[in-house]
N, C-alpha and C positions, 0 to 999 in steps of 0.2 A: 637873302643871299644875293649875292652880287650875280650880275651876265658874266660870261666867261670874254675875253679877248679873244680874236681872233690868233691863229699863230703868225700871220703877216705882221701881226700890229705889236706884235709880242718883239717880234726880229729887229724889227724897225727901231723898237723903242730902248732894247736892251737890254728884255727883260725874261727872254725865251732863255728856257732848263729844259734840256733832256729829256729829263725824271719826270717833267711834269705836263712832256707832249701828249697832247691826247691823237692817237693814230685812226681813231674813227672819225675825225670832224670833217664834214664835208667840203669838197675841195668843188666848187663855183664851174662853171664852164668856161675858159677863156675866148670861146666864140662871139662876135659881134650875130645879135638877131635877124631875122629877115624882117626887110621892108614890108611896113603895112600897107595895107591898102586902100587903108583911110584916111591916111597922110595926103595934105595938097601941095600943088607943085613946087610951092616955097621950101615946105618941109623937107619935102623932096632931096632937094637941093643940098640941104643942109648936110642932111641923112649923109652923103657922101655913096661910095659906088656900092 
């Protein structure tokens, strides 16, 4: 059996139905992480604020 698509990827592509959203899939946190601590200052850098 095939992996399921995402439903982002479903929308995108043209291919999202109704009928055949699944309402339990989990929805991702749209939060950026906290900086590590093990990162060096270049990284840092990168990392942004």
């Amino acid at each position: 059996m095939r992996k399921p698509k995402p439903s982002g990827l479903k929308l995108v592509t043209g291919t999202d139905r109704a009928d055949r959203a699944n309402p339990d899939e989990p929805q991702p946190d749209p939060a950026c992480p906290d900086l590590s601590d093990h990162l060096g200052n270049e990284a840092r850098v990168e990392w942004g604020p």
